[in-house]
N, C-alpha and C positions, 0 to 999 in steps of 0.2 A: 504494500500500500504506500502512497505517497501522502505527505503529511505537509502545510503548512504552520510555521511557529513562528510566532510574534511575541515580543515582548523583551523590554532592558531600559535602559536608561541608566537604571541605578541596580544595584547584588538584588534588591527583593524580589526584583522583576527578571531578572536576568538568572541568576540558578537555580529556580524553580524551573525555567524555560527547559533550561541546559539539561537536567534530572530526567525529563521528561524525554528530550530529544535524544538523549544519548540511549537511553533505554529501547525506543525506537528504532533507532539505528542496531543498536547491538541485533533488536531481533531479523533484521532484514530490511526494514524499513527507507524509503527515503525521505528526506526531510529537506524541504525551501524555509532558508531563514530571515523572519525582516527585524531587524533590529532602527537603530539610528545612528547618524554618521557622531554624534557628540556624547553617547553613553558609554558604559565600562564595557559594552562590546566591540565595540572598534577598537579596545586593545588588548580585550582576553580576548576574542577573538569566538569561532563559534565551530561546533565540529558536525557541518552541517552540506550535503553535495551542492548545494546553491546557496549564496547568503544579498541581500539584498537591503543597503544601511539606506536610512532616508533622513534625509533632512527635515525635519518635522520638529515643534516643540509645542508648550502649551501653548492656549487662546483667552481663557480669563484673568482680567487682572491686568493686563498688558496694554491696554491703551492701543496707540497707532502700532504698534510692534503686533500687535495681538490679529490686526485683519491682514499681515503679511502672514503669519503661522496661521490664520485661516485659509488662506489662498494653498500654502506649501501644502498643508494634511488634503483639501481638495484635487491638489494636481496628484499629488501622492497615490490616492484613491483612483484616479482616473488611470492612472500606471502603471499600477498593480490590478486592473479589473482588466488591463490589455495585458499585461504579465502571464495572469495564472492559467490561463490555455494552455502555455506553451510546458506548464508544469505540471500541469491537471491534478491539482490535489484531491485525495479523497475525504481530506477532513484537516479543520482547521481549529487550531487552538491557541486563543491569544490570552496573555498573562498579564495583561495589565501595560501602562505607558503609554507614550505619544504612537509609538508605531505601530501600537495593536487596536486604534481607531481605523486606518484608512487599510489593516488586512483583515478586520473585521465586515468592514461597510464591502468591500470588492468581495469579500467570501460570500457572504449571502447575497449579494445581487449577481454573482454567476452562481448560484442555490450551489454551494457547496456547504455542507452539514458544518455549523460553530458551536463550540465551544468554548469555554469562560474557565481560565483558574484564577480566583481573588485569596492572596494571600492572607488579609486585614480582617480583623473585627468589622472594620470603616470601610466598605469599597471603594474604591476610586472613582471619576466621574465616567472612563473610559468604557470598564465593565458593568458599571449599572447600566448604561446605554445600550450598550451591546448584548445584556444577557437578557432581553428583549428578542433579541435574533436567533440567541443559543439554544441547543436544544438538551445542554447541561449546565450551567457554572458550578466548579468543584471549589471546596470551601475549605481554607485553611482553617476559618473559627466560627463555630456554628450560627453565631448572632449577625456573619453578615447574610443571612438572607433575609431577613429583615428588608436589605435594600436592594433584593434583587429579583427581576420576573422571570418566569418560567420555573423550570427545574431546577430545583439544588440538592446537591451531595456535600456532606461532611466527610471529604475526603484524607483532611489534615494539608498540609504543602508537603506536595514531593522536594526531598534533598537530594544532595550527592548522593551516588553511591560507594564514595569512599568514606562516606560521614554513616551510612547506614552499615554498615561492613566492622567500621571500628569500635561502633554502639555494641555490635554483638561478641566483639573479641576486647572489651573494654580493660579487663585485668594483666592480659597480654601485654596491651600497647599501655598499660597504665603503668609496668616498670620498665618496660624501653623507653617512654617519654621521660621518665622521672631520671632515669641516667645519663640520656643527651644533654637535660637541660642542667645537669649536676645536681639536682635536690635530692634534698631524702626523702623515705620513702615511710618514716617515721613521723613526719612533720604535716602539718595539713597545708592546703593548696589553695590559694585564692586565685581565679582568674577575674582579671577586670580588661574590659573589651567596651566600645561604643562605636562596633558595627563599620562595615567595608571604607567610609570617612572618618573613623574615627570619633572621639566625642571632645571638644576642650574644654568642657565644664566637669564631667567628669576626670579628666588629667589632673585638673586645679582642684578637684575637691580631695585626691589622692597627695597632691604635694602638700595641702594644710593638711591631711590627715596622718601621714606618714608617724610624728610623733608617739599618738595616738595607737597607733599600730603595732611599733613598737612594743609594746606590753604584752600582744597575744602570741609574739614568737610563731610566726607562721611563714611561709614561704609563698611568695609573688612572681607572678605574670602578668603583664600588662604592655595590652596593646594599645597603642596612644592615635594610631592613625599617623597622617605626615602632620607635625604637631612640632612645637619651639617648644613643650614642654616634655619633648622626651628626653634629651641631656638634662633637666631640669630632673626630672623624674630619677632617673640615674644616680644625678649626684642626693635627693632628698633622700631615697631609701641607703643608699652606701652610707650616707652622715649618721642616721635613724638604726645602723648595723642590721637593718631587711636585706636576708638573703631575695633577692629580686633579679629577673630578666624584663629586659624592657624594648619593646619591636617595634616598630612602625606599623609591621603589616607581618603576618604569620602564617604562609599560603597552607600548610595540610593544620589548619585549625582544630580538625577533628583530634591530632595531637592533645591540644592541649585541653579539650574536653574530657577525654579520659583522664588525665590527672587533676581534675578541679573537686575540689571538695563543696566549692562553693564558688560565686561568679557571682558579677556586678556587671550591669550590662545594659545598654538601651534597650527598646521592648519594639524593637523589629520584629516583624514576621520571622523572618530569613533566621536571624538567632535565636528567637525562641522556639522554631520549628527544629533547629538542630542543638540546642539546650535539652529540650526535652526528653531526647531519644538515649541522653546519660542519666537523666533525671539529677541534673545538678542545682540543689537548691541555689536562687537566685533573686538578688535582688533588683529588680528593676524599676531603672531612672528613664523613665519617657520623654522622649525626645519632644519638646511643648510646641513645636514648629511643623510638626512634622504634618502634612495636608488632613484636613478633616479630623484634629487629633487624634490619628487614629492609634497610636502608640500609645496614648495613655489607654483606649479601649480593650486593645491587647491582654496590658496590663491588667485591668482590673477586670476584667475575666478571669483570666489566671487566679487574680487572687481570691475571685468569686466562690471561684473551685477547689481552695485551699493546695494551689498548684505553685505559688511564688507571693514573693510579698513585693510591693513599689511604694515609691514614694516620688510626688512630683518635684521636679528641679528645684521648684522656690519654697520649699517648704521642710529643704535637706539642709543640716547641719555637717559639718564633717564627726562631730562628736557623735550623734544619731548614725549615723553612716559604717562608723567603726561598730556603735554599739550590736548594729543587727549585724555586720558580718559577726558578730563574735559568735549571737547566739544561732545563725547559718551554720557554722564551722562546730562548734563546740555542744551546743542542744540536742544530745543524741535524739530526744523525741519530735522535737520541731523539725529536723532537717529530715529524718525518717517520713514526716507526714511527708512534708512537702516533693521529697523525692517520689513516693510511693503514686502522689497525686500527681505529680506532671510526668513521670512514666504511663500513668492510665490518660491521660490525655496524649501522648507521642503516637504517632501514627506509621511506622517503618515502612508500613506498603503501601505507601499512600501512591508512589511512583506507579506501581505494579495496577493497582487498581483504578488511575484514570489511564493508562495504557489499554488496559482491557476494555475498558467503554469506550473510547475511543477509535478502537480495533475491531469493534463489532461483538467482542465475544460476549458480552454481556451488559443490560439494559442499569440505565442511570435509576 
């Protein structure tokens, strides 16, 4: 079967796409990919027989800029409806972003069968539009259907399959990590991450917290993003004597899931769909910007479900901050629930089971 896939801009949209596509592939499958020429797919690149970047961006909010990126997603749409002939896809599945409007609009006006994956609590403006046309939207978290028509599946968001692989061999890769990075294996694990861009309020609440820290004798990870606070970081844990590694960016992340005892994190999809599958109690700082705050939604689902605990940016101390990682790390009953409950909410086949809907072999 031949497949079209859309969807990138940014990681939330982009390896969920990737999950899906390469699973595809692996079975036989061919796959047309549209992404866009300014997201983090024109430089991770896509493992895809045809790829197809567009110049596309949003439309609301934008003033005179906004009726040129109307005019680009229209001509867009008109170039991919002359396009998909020559590809003939049997089924179309777009993930969200600018360029899964005009592969969405050209799929159903040459009636090829659409599908919807919303990673968000929040949908986007993209897929609620579009899951009008679809004849599924697969659902990272069951409260986005709330904003969406037609069909829905609580399918979870498809990950990596190197992130579902290491979920299942977690104690393995959990003393190979812990020797690469030189820790002990006696000590507990903090990973602190805010997501493929990094977080700088979180950086900043780590370097005032550092002293703080100090006290619980634990060992650190922390990825900063491309960030002025990561030599900063560096030197506040070395001063503070926190055994600590500190990365920019961390490409087999799945790594350092298996050795977290606990993790501080933005409340991305994309990370808490691949948090979940270690069940690493966490705590998450929501991103307050982020469209339709849908990251604080995330969140407090999660913690609806006794699945994680958040707290929003302006209402965190760095004192507070230390306190809950402590009792993450140290509360053998707390971190027990919470593990136990965001393991029952992780979805490992989530890949496998919009594959098969998609493939015919079985009804949404």
């Amino acid at each position: 079967m031949r497949f079209l896939i859309a969807g990138g801009g940014t990681g939330g949209h982009y390896f969920p796409a990737l999950a899906v596509a390469s699973s595809l592939i692996e079975k036989g499958h061919s796959v047309l990919y549209v992404g866009t020429t300014n997201g983090i797919e024109n430089t991770l690149g896509f493992p895809a027989e045809k790829r197809l970047l567009l110049d596309v961006s949003g439309v609301v909010g934008r003033g005179i800029r906004g009726f040129l990126s109307a005019f680009k997603l229209l001509s867009s749409t008109v170039k991919l409806i002359g396009e998909l002939p020559r590809f003939e896809p049997d089924a179309a599945i777009v993930f969200g972003g600018y360029a899964s409007l005009p592969s969405g609009a050209a799929s159903y006006f040459r009636g090829i069968p659409l599908f919807v994956q919303e990673q968000n609590s929040v949908p986007g403006r993209v897929n609620r539009f579009l899951s009008g046309f679809s004849r599924c939207s697969f659902l990272g978290f069951p409260a986005a259907s709330d904003f969406l028509k037609g069909k829905t599946l609580f399918t979870g968001n498809p990950v990596r399959k190197e992130v579902v692989n290491a979920s299942r061999n977690r104690e393995t890769l959990r003393r190979e990590t812990l020797k690469r990075l030189g820790f002990s294996e006696k000590r507990k694990t903090l990973l602190v991450m805010g997501g493929s861009q990094g977080a700088l309020w979180i950086n900043r609440l780590f370097v005032e917290g550092a002293p703080l820290l100090k006290e619980l004798n634990v060992q650190i990870v922390h990825i900063t993003g491309k960030s002025k606070e990561e030599e900063k970081l560096r030197e506040v844990y070395r001063e503070n004597s926190i055994d600590a590694r500190v990365f920019p960016f961390y490409e087999r992340v799945w790594e350092l899931y298996s050795v977290a005892d606990a993790a501080v994190s933005r409340a991305g999809a994309l990370a808490i769909s691949e948090l979940s599958l270690f069940g690493v109690p966490t705590l998450f700082i929501p991103y307050p910007f982020a469209a339709d705050n849908h990251q604080l939604k995330n969140a407090q689902f999660l913690s609806s479900i006794g699945a994680a605990v958040y707290r929003e940016q302006g209402e965190l101390s760095p004192k507070e901050a230390v306190e809950i990682v402590e009792n993450l790390l140290f509360s053998i009953i707390d971190s027990q629930r919470l593990r136990n409950n965001f393991l029952s909410f992780s979805k490992p086949n989530a890949t496998e089971e919009i594959v098969e809907i998609v493939c015919g072999k079985r009804d949404c």
